[in-house]
DOSERO-917890 format. One line per 3 residues: number of its first residue (from 1); their letters; for each residue x, y, z of C-alpha. Coordinates in steps of 0.5 Angstrom, whole numbers, padded with zeros to 4 digits. Layout:
NUM = A = X,Y,Z; ...
END
This chain:
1 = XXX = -0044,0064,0033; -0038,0068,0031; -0034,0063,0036
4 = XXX = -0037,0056,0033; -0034,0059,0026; -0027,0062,0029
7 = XXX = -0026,0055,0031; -0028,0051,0025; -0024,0056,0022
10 = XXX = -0017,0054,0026; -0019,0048,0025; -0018,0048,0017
13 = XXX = -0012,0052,0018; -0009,0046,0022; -0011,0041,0018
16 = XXX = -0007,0044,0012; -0002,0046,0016; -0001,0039,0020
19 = XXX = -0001,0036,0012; 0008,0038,0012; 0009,0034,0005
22 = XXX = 0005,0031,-0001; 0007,0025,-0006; 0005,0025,-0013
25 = XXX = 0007,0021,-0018; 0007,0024,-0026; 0004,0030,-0022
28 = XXX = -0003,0027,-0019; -0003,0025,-0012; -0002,0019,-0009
31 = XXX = -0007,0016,-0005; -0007,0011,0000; -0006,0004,-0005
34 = XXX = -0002,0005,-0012; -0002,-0001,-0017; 0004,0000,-0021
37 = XXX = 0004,-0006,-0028; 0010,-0009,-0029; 0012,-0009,-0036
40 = XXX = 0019,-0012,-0036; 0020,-0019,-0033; 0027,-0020,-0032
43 = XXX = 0029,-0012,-0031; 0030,-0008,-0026; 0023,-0004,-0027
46 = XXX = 0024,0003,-0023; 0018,0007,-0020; 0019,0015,-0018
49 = XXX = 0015,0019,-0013; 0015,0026,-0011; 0015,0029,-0005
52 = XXX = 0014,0037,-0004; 0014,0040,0003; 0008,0045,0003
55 = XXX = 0009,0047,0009; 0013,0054,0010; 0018,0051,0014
58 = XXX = 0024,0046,0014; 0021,0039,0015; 0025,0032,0016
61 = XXX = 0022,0027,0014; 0023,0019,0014; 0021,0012,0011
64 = XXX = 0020,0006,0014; 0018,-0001,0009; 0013,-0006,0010
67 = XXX = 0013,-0013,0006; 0006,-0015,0006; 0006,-0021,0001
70 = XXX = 0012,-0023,-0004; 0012,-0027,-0010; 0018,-0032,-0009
73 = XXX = 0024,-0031,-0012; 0023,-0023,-0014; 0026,-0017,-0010
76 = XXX = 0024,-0009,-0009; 0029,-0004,-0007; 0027,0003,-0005
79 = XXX = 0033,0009,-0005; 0031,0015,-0001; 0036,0020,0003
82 = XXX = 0042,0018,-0001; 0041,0010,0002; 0039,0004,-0003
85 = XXX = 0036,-0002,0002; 0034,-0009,-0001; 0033,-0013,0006
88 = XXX = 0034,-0007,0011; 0026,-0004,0012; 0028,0003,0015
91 = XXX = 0032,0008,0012; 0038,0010,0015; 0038,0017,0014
94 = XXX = 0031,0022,0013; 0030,0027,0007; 0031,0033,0009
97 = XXX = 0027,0039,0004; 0027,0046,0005; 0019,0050,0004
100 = XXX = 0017,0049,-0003; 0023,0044,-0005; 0021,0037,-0008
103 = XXX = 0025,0031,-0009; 0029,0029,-0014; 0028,0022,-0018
106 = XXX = 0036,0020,-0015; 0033,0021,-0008; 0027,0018,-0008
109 = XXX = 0025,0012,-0012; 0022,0004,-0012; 0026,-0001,-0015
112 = XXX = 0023,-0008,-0017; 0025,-0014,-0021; 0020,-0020,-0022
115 = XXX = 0026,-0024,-0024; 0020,-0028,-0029; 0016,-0030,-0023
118 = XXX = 0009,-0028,-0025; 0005,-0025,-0019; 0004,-0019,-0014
121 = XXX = 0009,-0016,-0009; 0004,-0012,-0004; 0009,-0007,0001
124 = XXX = 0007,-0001,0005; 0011,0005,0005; 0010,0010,0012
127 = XXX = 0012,0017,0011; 0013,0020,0017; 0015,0027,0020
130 = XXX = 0014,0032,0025; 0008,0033,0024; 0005,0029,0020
133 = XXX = 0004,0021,0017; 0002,0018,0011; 0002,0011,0009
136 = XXX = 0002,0008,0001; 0001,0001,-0001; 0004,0000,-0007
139 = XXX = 0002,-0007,-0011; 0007,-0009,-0016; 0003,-0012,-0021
142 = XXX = 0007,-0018,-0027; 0003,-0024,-0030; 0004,-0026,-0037
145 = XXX = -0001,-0032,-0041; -0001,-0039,-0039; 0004,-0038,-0033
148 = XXX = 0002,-0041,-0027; -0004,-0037,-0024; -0004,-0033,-0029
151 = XXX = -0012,-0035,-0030; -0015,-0032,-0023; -0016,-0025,-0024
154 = XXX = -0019,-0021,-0020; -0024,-0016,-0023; -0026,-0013,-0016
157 = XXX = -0024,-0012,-0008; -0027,-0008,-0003; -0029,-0008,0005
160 = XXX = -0035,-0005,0007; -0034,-0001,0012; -0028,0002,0012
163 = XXX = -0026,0004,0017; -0029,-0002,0021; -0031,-0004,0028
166 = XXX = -0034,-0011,0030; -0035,-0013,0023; -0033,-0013,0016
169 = XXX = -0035,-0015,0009; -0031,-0016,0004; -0035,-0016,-0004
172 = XXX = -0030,-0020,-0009; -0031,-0022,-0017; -0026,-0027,-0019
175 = XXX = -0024,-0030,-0026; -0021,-0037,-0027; -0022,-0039,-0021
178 = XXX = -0022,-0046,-0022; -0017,-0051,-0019; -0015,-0046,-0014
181 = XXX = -0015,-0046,-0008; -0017,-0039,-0006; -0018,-0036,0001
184 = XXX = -0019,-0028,0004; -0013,-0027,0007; -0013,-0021,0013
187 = XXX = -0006,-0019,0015; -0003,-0014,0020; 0002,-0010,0019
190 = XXX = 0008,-0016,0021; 0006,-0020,0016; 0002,-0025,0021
193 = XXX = -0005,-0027,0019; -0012,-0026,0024; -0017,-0029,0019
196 = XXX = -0017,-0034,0013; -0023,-0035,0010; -0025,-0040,0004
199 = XXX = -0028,-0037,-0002; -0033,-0042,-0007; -0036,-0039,-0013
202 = XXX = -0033,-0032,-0017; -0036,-0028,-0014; -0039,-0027,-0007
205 = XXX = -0039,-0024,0000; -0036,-0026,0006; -0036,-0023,0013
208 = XXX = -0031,-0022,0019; -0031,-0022,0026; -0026,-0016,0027
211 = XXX = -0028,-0015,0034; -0022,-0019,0038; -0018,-0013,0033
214 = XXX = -0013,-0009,0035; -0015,-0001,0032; -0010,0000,0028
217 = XXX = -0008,-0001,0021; -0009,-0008,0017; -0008,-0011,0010
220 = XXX = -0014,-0016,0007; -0012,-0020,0000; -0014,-0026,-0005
223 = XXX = -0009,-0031,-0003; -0009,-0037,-0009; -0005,-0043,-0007
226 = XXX = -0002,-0039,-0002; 0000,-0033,-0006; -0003,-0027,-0006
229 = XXX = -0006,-0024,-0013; -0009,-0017,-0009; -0009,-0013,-0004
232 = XXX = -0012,-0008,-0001; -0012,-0005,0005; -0017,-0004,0012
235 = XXX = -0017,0001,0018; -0020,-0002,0024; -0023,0003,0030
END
């Protein structure tokens, strides 16, 4: 007995230890998906996460992006370890912070300008050092009145099971549906689509087969005349 609990409590110990890093934002954790209102159409609307080392030694850590859908004529930058990308997807240089050092705003942040087009820009950040890797789904949100498919909205998203293996079902409620033509979309991480599915009616379900599917991470959104208005993300085992 006393072995079983001398492992499980290692086991613990290297769950923590193996969690180098953790990202915040106004001082709550960030989890896998942030939705993040845009107010502002035409300005560059600035998002800033905190990274703090938990660990007890130095860590590097890197950033590489992911652009799952884009609306038309936006554009997102991030700037991290003294670098600004707009096309590049991988940062040049890792952040490097010392035991309980955190980022500073000028370090690390998120840049995006909607430039007046209503929609939703859904990028996958993935932090990664030594040991340890997290990744985030940021949703940059902008809709306004009246505005080209600013009557579909979506009330509620989730697949189920999530982690999935042979199969998934996804559960939507939409509002203004009307007059759309609107698909579930799933997406791998470059972008190609491996499964379209046609929705009728505001609210439903609908299964996948994902068993021809890679393990590994995926994106499942609600595409409106070829827009995606939400995404969320999917882990296939």
């Amino acid at each position: 007995m006393k072995k079983i609990v001398t492992f499980i409590l290692l086991m613990a110990v290297a769950a923590v230890y193996a969690q180098s890093f953790q990202i915040t934002y106004n001082g709550e954790p960030v989890g896998e998906e942030f939705n993040y209102i845009v107010e502002e159409a035409n300005d560059d609307n600035e998002l800033i996460f905190v990274i703090t080392n938990t660990s007890s030694e130095e860590i590097s850590i890197s950033l590489s992006r992911r652009v799952i859908s884009e609306v038309p004529g936006s554009y997102n930058i991030f700037c991290f370890g003294g670098g600004c990308y707009d096309s590049q997807n991988q940062a040049d240089n890792p952040m490097v912070l010392q035991p309980g050092e955190t980022s500073e705003g000028s370090d690390f942040h998120f840049v995006y300008n909607p430039c007046g087009n209503e929609g939703t820009t859904s990028v996958n950040y993935s932090f990664t050092s030594t040991d340890y890797s997290v990744s985030v789904l940021i949703n940059y949100i902008y809709s306004t009145v009246g505005i080209g498919n600013s009557d579909l909205s979506v009330n509620s998203l989730a697949a189920y099971p999530n982690p999935a293996t042979s199969t998934v079902t996804v559960a939507y409620d939409l509002s203004g549906i009307s007059g759309s033509d609107v698909n579930l979309v799933i997406t791998n991480l470059v972008g190609s689509k491996v499964a379209v599915r046609s929705l009728n009616g505001t609210s439903g379900k609908v299964g996948v087969d994902i068993s021809n599917l890679d393990a590994g991470i995926y994106f499942y959104s609600i595409e409106a005349n070829g827009q995606a208005i939400s995404t969320r993300k999917l882990i296939v085992k």
